[in-house]
C-alpha positions in Angstrom: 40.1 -45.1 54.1 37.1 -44.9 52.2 36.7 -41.7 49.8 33.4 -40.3 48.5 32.9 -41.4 44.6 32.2 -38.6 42.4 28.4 -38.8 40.6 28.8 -39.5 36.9 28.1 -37.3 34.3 24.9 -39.5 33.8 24.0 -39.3 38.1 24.3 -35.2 37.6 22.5 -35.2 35.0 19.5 -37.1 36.8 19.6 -35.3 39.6 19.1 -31.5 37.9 16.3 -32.7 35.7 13.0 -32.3 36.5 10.7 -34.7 37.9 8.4 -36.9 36.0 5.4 -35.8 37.6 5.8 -32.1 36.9 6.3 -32.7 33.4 3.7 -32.3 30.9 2.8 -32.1 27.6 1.5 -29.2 25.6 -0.4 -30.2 23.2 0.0 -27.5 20.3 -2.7 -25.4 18.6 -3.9 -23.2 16.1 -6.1 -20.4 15.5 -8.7 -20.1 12.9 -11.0 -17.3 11.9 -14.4 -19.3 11.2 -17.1 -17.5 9.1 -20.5 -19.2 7.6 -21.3 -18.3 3.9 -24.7 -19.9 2.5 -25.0 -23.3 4.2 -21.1 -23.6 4.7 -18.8 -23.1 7.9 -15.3 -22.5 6.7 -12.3 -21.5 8.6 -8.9 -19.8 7.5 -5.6 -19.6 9.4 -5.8 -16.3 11.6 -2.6 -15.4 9.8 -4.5 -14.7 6.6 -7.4 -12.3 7.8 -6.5 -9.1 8.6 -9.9 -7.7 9.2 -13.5 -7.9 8.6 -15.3 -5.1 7.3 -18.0 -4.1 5.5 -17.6 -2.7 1.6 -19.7 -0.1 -0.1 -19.8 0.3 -3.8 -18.4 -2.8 -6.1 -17.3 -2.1 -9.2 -18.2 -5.1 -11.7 -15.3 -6.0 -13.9 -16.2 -6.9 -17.5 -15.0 -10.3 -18.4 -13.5 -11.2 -15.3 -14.6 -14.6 -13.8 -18.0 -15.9 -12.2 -16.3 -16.1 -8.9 -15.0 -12.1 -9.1 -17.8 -10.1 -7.9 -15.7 -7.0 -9.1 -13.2 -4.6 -7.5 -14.0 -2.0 -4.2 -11.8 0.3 -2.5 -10.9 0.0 1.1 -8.4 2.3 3.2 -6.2 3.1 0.4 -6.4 -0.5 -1.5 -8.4 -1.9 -4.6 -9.3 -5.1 -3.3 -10.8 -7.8 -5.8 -14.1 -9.0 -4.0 -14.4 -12.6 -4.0 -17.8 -15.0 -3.6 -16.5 -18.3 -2.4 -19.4 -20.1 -2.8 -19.5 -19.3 -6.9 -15.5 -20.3 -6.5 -16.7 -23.8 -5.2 -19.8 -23.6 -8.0 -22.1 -24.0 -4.3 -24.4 -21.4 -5.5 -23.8 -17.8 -5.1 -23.8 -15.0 -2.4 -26.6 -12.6 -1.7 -25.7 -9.2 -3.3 -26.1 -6.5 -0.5 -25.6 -3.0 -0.2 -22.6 -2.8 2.7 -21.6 -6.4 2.4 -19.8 -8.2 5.2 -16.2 -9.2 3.8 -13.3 -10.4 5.8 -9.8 -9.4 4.1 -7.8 -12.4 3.3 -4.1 -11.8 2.9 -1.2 -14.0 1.8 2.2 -13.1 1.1 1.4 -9.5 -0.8 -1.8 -10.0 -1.8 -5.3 -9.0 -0.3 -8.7 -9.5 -1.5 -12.1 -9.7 0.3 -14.2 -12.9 0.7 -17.6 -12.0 1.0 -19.3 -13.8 4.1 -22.7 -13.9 5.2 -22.1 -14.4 8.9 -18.9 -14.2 11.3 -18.5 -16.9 13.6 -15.4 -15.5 15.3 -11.8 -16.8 16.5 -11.0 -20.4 17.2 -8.5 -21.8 18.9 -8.2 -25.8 18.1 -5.7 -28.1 18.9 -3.8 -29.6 16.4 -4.3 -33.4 16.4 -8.3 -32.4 16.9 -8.2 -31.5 13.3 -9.1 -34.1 10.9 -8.4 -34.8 7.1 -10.7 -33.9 4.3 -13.5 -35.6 3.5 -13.3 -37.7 -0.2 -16.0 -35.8 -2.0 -17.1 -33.4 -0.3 -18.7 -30.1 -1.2 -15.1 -28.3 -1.6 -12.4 -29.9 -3.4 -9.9 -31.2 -1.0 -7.1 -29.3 -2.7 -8.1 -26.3 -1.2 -8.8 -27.9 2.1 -6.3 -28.2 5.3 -8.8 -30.6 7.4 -12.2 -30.5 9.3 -13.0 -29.8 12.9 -16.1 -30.8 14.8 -18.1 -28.0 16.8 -20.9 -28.1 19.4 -20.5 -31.5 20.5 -19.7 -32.6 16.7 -23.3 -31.3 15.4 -21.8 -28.8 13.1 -18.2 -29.4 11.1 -16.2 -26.1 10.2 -14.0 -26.7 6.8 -10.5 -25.5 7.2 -9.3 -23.7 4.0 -6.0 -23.3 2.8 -6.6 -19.6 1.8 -3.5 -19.7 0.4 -3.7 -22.4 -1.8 -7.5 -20.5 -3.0 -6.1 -17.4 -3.4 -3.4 -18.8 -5.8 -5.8 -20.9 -7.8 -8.5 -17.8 -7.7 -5.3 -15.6 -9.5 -4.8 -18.3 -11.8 -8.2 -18.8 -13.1 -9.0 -15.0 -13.3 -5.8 -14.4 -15.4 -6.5 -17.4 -17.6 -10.1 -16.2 -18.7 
């Protein structure tokens, strides 16, 4: 008499995984906080803005650098108020009483980066973001990659606030 065979390992395997067709791919992405100062549209990694806010009296700092707009307080903190574009020598911010700031944070440091308009939250999938253009208006050190917006009319700079806030630290304390 005939038995019944026992599947292989490989035949029980087969027949508890699932089918092809319900499958899928995800497709991984990331969230950026996008803000325009002057002519530019940068964005940040979500992780490094805790808020935006706007600041009230800034104290000047005597001696410190161009890009150091001076020192304001904010729920308990002295925050160092920063001007990107004077950072990237792109010109400089307007000077306004109540001036919109979003605070960047990374690892235990916080500072506010002055911006002239928020753009909001963006979610934007990974492989969408593309690598820094060769001379471009920021130096691609402090650049993660560029997105395209609106149908690719207007192209958001992905900074690596990180990497800006570590070189910002430097060139204040080397002054």
């Amino acid at each position: 008499m005939c038995g019944v065979l026992e599947p292989t390992p490989l035949q029980r395997a087969l027949g508890l995984a699932p089918d092809k067709a319900s499958a899928r791919v995800e497709r991984p992405e990331k969230e950026f906080f996008v803000f325009k100062i002057g002519q530019l549209m940068l964005g940040v990694d979500s992780v490094n803005a805790r808020e935006v806010t706007r600041l009230g009296v800034i104290t000047p700092l005597p001696r410190a650098a161009s890009f150091v707009m001076g020192v304001a307080g904010h729920r308990g903190e002295v925050l160092p108020v920063l001007d990107l574009l004077r950072f990237f020598a792109q010109g400089e911010s307007r000077h306004a009483e109540r001036m919109l700031c979003f605070i960047g944070v990374h690892a235990s440091f916080a500072a506010a980066f002055v911006a002239d308009e928020v753009v909001g939250l963006r979610k934007v999938f990974v492989a969408d973001i593309l690598p820094p253009p060769v001379g471009g208006e920021i130096p691609t050190e402090h650049v993660l990659g560029v997105i395209h917006e609106a149908g690719g009319k207007k192209m958001v700079t992905l900074l690596d606030l990180p990497r800006v806030v570590q070189t910002s630290r430097t060139r204040a304390v080397t002054r």
